[in-house]
GUNU-621447 format. One record per residue (C-alpha): x, y, z; residue in one letter. Coordinates in steps of 0.001 Angstrom, whole numbers, padded with zeros to 6 digits, always signed. Each point is the difference from the previous one (the first is absolute). Layout:
N
XYZA
...
This chain:
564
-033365-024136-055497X
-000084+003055-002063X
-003430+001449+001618X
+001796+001838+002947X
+002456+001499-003100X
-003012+000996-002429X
-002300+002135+002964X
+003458+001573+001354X
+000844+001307-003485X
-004003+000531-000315X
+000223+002232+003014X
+002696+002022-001013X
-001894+000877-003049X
-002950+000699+001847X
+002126+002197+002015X
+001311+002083-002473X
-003117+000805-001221X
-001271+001251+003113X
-002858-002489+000304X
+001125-000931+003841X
-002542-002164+001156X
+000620-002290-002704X
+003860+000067+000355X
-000200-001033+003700X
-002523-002695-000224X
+002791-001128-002824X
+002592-000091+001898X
-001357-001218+002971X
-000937-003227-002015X
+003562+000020-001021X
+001002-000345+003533X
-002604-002604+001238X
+000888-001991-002861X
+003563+000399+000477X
-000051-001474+003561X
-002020-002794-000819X
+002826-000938-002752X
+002321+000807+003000X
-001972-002367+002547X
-000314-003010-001830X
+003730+000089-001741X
+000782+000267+003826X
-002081-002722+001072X
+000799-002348-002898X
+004048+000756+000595X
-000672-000697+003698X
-001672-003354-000990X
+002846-001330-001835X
+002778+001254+002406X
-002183-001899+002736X
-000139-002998-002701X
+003797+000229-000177X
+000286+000161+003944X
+001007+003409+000225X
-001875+001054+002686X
+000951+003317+001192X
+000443+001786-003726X
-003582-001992-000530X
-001465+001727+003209X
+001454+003389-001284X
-001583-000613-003629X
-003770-000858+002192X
+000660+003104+002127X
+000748+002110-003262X
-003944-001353-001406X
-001242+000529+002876X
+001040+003385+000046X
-001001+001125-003545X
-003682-001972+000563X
-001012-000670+003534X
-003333-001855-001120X
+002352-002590-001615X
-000785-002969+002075X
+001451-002159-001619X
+003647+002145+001209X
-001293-000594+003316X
+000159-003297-000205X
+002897-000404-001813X
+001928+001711+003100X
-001610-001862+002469X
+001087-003278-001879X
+003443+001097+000161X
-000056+001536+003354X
-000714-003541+001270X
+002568-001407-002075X
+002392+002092+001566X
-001036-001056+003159X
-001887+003049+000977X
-003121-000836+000736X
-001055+003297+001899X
+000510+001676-002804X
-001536-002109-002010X
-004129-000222+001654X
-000325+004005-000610X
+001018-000632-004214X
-002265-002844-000179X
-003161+001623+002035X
+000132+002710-002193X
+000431-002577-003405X
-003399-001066+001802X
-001574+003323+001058X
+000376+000747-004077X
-000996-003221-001189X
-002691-001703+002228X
-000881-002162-002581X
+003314-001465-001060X
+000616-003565+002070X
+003355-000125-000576X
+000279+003181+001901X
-001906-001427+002853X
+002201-002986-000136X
+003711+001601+000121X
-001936+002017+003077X
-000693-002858+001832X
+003456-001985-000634X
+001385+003049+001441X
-002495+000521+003224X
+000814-004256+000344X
+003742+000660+000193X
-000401+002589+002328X
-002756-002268+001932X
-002485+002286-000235X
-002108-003146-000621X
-004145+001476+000468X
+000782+002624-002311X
+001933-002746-002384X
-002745-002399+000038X
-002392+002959-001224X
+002347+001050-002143X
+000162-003451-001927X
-003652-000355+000266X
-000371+002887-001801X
+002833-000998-002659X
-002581-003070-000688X
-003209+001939-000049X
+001225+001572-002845X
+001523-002869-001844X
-000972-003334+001805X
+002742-001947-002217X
+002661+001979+001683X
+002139-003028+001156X
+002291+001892+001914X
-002336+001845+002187X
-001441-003316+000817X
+003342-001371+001133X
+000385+003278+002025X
-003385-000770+001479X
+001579-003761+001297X
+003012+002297+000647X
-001581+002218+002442X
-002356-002508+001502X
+003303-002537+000469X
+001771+002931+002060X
-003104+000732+002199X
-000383-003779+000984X
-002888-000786-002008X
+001010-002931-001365X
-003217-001171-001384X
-000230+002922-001501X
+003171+000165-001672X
-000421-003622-001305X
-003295+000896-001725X
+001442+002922-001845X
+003192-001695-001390X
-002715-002628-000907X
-001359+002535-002130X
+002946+001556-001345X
+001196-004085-000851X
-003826-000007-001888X
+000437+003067-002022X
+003281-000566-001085X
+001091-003893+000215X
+003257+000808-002062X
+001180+002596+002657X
+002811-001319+002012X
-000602+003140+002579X
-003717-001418+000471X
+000946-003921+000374X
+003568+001473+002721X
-002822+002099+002098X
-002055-002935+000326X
+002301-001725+000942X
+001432+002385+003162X
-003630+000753+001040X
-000391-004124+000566X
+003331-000282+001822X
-001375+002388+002647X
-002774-003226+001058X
+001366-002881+002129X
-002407-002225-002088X
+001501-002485-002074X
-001818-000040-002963X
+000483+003760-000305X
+003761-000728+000323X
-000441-002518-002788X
-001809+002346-002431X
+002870+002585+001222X
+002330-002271-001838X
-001792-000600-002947X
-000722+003543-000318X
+003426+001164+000017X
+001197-002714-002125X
-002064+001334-002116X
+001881+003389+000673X
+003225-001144-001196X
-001423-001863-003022X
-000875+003518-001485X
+002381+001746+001249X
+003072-002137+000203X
+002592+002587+000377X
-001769+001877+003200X
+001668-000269+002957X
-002850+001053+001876X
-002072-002985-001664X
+002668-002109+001672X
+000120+001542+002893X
-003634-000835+000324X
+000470-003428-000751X
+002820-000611+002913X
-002397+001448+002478X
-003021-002534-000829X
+002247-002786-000144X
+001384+000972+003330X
-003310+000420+001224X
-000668-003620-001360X
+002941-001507+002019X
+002005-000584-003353X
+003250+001663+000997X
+001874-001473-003164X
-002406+001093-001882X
+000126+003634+001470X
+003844+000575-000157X
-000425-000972-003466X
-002679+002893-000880X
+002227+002155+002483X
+003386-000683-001786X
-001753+000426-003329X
-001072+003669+001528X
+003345+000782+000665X
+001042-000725-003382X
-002203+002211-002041X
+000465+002304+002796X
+003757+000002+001092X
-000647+003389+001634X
-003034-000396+002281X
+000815-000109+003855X
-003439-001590+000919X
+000330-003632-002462X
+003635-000370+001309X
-001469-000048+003423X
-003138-001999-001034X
+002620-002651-001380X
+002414+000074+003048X
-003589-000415+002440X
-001115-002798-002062X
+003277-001920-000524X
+000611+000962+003991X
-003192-001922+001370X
+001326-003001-002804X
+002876-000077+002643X
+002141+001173-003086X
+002112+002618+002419X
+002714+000030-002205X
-002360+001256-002786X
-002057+001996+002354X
+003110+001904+000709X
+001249+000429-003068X
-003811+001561-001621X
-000449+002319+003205X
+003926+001232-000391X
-001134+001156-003768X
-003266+001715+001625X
+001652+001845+002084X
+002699+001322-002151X
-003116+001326-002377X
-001563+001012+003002X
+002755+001035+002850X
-002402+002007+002014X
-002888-002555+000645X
-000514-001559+003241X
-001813-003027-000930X
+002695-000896-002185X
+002878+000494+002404X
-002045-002186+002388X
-000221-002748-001921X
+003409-000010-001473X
+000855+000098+004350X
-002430-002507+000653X
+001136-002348-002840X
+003490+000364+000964X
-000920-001016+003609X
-001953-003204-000671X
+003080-001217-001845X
+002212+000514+003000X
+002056+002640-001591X
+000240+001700+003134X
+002772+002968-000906X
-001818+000676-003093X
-003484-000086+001761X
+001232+002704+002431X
+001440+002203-002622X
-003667-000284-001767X
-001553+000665+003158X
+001785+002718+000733X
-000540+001346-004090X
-003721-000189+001312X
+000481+002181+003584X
+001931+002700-002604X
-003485-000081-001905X
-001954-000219+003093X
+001323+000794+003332X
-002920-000895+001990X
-001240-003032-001605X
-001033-002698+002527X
+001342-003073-001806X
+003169+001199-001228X
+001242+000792+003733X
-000987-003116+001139X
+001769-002033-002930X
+003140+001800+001068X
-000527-000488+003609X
-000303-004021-000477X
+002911-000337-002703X
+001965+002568+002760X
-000878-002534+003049X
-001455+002271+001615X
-002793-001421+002336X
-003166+002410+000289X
-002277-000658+002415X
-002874+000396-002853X
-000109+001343-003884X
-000277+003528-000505X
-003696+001504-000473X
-001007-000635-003368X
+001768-002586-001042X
-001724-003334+000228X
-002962+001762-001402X
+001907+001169-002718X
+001207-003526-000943X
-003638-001790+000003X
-001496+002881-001950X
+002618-000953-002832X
-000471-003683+000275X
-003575-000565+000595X
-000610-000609-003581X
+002335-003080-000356X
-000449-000663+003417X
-002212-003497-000025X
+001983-001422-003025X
+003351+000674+000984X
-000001-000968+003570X
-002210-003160-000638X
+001660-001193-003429X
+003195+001638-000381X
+000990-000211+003701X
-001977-003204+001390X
-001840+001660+002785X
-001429-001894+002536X
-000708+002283+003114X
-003656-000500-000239X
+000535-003589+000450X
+002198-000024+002433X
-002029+002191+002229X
-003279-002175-000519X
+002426-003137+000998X
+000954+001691+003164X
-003631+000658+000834X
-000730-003303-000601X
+002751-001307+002183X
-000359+002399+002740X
-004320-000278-000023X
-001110-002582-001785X
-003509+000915-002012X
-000326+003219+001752X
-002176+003209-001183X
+000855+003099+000851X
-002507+002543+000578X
+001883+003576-001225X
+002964+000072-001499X
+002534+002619-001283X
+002478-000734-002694X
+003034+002230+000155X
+001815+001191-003063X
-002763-001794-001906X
+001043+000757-003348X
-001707-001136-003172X
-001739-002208+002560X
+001970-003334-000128X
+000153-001057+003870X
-003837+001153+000112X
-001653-002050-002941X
+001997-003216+001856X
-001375+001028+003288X
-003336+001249-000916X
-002190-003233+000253X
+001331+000219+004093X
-000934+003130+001007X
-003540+001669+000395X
+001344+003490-000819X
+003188+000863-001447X
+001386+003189-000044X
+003356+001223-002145X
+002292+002600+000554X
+002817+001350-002230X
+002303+003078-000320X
-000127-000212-004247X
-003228+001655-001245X
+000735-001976-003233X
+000406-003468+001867X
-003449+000842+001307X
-001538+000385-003128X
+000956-003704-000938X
-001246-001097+003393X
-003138+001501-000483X
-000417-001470-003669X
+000938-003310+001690X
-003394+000166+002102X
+000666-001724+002824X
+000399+002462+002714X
-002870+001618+002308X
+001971+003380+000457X
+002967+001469-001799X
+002392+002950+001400X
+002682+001827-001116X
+002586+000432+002933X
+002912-000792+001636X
-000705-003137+001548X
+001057+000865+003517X
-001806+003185+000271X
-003044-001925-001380X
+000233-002512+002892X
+000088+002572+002279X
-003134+002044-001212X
-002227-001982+001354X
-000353-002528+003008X
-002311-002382-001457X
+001238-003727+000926X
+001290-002244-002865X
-000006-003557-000184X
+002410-000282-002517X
+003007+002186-001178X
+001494-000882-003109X
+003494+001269-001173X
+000848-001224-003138X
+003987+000843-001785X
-000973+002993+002027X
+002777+000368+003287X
+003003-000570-002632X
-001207+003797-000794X
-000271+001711+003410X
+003318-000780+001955X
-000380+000584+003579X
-003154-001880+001021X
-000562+001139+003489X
-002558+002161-001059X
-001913-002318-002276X
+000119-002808+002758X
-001451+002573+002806X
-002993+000787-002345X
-000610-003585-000903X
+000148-000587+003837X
-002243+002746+001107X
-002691-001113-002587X
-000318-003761-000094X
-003026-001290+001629X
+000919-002556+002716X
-000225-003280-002282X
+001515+001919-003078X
+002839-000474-001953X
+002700+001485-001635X
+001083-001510-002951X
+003213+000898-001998X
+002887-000258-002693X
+003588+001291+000352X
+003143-000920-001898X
+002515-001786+002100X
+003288+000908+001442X
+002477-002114-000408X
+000993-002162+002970X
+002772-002370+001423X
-002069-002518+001271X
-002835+001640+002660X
+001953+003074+000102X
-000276+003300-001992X
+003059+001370-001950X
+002102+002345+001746X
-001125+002437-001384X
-003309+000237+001962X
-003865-001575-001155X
-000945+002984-002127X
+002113+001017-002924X
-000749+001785-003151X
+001310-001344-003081X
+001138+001859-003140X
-003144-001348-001414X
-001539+002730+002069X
-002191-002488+002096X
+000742-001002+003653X
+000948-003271+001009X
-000987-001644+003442X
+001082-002239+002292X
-001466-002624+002264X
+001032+000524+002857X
-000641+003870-000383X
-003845-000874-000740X
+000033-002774+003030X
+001118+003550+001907X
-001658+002702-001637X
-003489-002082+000786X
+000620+000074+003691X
+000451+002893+000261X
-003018+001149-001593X
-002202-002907+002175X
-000363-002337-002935X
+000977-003768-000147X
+001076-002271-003239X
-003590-002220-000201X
+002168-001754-003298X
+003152+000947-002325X
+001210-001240-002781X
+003171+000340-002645X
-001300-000317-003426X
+001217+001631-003770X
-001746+003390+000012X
+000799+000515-003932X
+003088-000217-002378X
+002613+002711-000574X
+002580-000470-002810X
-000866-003280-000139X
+000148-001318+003892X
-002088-000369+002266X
-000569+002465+002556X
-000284-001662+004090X
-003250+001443+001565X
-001300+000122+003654X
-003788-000361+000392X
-001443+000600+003205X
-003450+000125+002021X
+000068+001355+002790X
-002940+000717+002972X
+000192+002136+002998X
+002590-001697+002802X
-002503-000171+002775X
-002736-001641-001788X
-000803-003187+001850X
+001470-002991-001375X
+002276+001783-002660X
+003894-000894+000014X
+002803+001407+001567X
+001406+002748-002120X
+002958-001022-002292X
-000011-001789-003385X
-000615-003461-000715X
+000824-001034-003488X
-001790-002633-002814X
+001312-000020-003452X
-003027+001682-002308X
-000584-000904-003680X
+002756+001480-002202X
-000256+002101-003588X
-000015-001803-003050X
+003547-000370-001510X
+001855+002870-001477X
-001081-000158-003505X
């Protein structure tokens, strides 16, 4: 501390006795020593505001080092770490390249690089980034879990599992290591993985039993798993340690939600979105919760909270157009995609066990009844889904094609492996691309989605091959005896799905050329706890030889197991 003192009053001496060279070469040691002092009192004041949370004085302190030694890297990287923790992450790559541009060597400096570059998703230049963190210290745990990080946000899950395997290797005490395991198995559909998920981020919490994000880990697998109990339980734990995090209130209300807990659902998406007043997600759910427990007023005042967020969104229009009774002739682009892409995870498990579903059944009865034993040669399944209706009807058919309008529903289906072909589309522009004959159309829970279907019957008609037939699902109007209500045999619901009556299809078939071979009235799934009255139907072309006169004749089909 006293060396800058000692060559200042050395160069003064110097000075005065007129040996020059000597005084300036003093003095100029003076100074370099002086701002070295300078530059790390500034850096170590700028650490400890940062420690203290003070961010801005502590960027001002890093600037100040900076300043007096611009080789420091170590300032560098000190104001990248708090540019990021002020949120300001553009500011933050250009401090932290140049932490690395003065010391190559230094892994850490690679590391808080590549955290950066991942936030940003820059993720090539992350993944080199952490690769060079570990080439220079291969028992940097934390640029392994980046690795997993980066490879987990690219869609390499393989590659994300074996580097949280790793990270779990090198450090088994790390709760980080065991909680990135356990997300990089949750992104498999295999069971075992989702098993080893759980264990993994048990083991989470058991280090680290005060992390929410541990927790938040653990609801997921367990959701994953099917144990919804078990999930709210992680979730509501979350919340706890966590009272101020928008994302494990909405985790809870989801979970509690598909538990057919709507009261609670409400309740954890009402505290989400008071944390988080500006997210769409969470105003759709809180809307969407309030409409599957019939609260219709406060359903439309959600919905409308949603339209104020979003004022083109597809689903929110068309939940306000069916709670409104108003009577579209179809949804409004967008939106049934929009609704499958959200559900396609749960989609299998909460239509099969939660809701009883039994369209695939019902369709293969009324094949049965209406051709007994028959193959069909190429068939389409429309709206196929996550593949339900076409691992049922698969053994049938010699090719079997799917169509559906939710990327994300085709990525099940395709997992599912039991289709020839698999398209993306609207399924009555997809009919009408091509002129190909079909000898079976499947519709599956599909028409309760389209509304008007006079153009879905005309491009059924106009592509069945002479013997085919058209085999289908809707949800029933409600009738007084053989008669539709009043109110007409197509009606949307607030549910947002379009009822039908029979008398409507009996007329909607003849006028498209296209006669009732068999239909049925059987329990299409429950909702709320009752059942909910389906028509099946097959139907062949009208002028077939041999097939019956258009118009509906009824059986009673096997019904859905009891409301549980």
């Amino acid at each position: 501390a006293a060396a800058p003192a000692v060559d200042a009053a050395l160069g003064v001496a110097l000075h005065q006795l007129g040996r020059l060279d000597e005084a300036i070469a003093a003095h100029a040691r003076a100074r370099d020593a002086a701002r070295g002092q300078l530059a790390a009192t500034a850096f170590n004041l700028g650490s400890a505001l940062a420690a203290a949370g003070r961010l801005d004085e502590a960027a001002a302190a890093f600037e100040e080092a900076i300043a007096a030694a611009p080789g420091l890297a170590a300032a560098h990287g000190g104001l990248g770490l708090v540019r990021r923790a002020q949120g300001r992450d553009a500011e933050a790559e250009p401090a932290l390249r140049a932490a690395v541009a003065l010391a190559p060597d230094d892994a850490t400096a690679h590391h808080n690089l590549a955290t950066a570059l991942l936030a940003r998703g820059q993720l090539d230049e992350a993944r080199a980034s952490f690769a060079a963190a570990l080439a220079r210290d291969p028992r940097l745990v934390a640029a392994e879990l980046g690795v997993a990080a980066v490879a987990q946000r690219a869609g390499d899950v393989p590659g994300a599992i074996a580097a949280a395997r790793r990270a779990v290797a090198a450090a088994p005490d790390l709760a980080d290591a065991h909680r990135q395991l356990a997300t990089a198995l949750l992104a498999t559909d295999d069971a075992a993985a989702r098993a080893e998920a759980i264990a993994a981020a048990a083991q989470a919490v058991a280090l680290a039993p005060d992390d929410a994000d541990a927790h938040q880990v653990v609801g997921a697998a367990r959701s994953a798993a099917g144990d919804l109990a078990g999930a709210a339980d992680a979730f509501a734990r979350a919340t706890a340690l966590a009272p101020g995090r928008a994302a494990a209130h909405h985790n809870l209300g989801t979970v509690r939600e598909w538990a057919g807990d709507l009261a609670g659902a409400i309740a954890a998406y009402a505290a989400a979105r008071a944390l988080a007043p500006r997210d769409v997600v969470i105003a759709m759910a809180l809307a969407t919760a309030h409409q599957h427990a019939g609260a219709v007023d406060a359903a439309r005042a959600a919905w409308r909270d949603v339209l104020a967020l979003a004022p083109d969104d597809p689903t929110a229009r068309h939940m306000l157009a069916a709670l409104d009774g108003a009577a579209p002739a179809a949804p409004p682009p967008g939106y049934v995609q929009a609704v499958f892409d959200a559900y396609a995870p749960r989609f299998d498990a909460h239509l099969r066990d939660a809701l009883g579903y039994q369209g695939p059944e019902l369709l293969l009865a009324a094949l049965d009844a209406a051709a007994p034993g028959a193959r069909f040669g190429r068939a389409l399944d429309l709206g196929c889904g996550t593949g339900l209706v076409g691992a049922a009807v698969r053994g049938r058919c010699d090719r079997l094609d799917g169509v559906d309008v939710s990327p994300a529903m085709i990525d099940h289906a395709r997992r599912r492996g039991v289709y020839d072909a698999l398209a993306v589309a609207d399924v009555v522009d997809h009919l009408r691309a091509d002129d190909t004959p079909l000898d079976l159309v499947l519709a599956g829970d599909v028409l309760c989605y389209l509304g008007d279907l006079a153009p879905l019957f005309a491009a059924v008609r106009a592509r069945l091959a002479p013997d085919g037939r058209f085999a289908f699902t809707v949800e029933r109007a409600p009738d007084d005896g053989d008669r539709d209500d009043d109110r007409g045999g197509a009606r949307l619901l607030p549910s947002g799905r379009w009822i039908h009556g029979e008398r409507h299809l009996a007329a909607l078939a003849a006028a498209h050329g296209l006669a009732a071979a068999h239909v049925a009235r059987g329990a299409l799934r429950r909702q709320h706890g009752a059942p909910v009255e389906a028509l099946v139907g097959v139907y062949q072309l009208a002028n077939v030889a041999g097939a019956p006169p258009s118009g509906i004749t009824t059986s009673r089909a096997r019904r859905a197991p009891p409301s549980k």
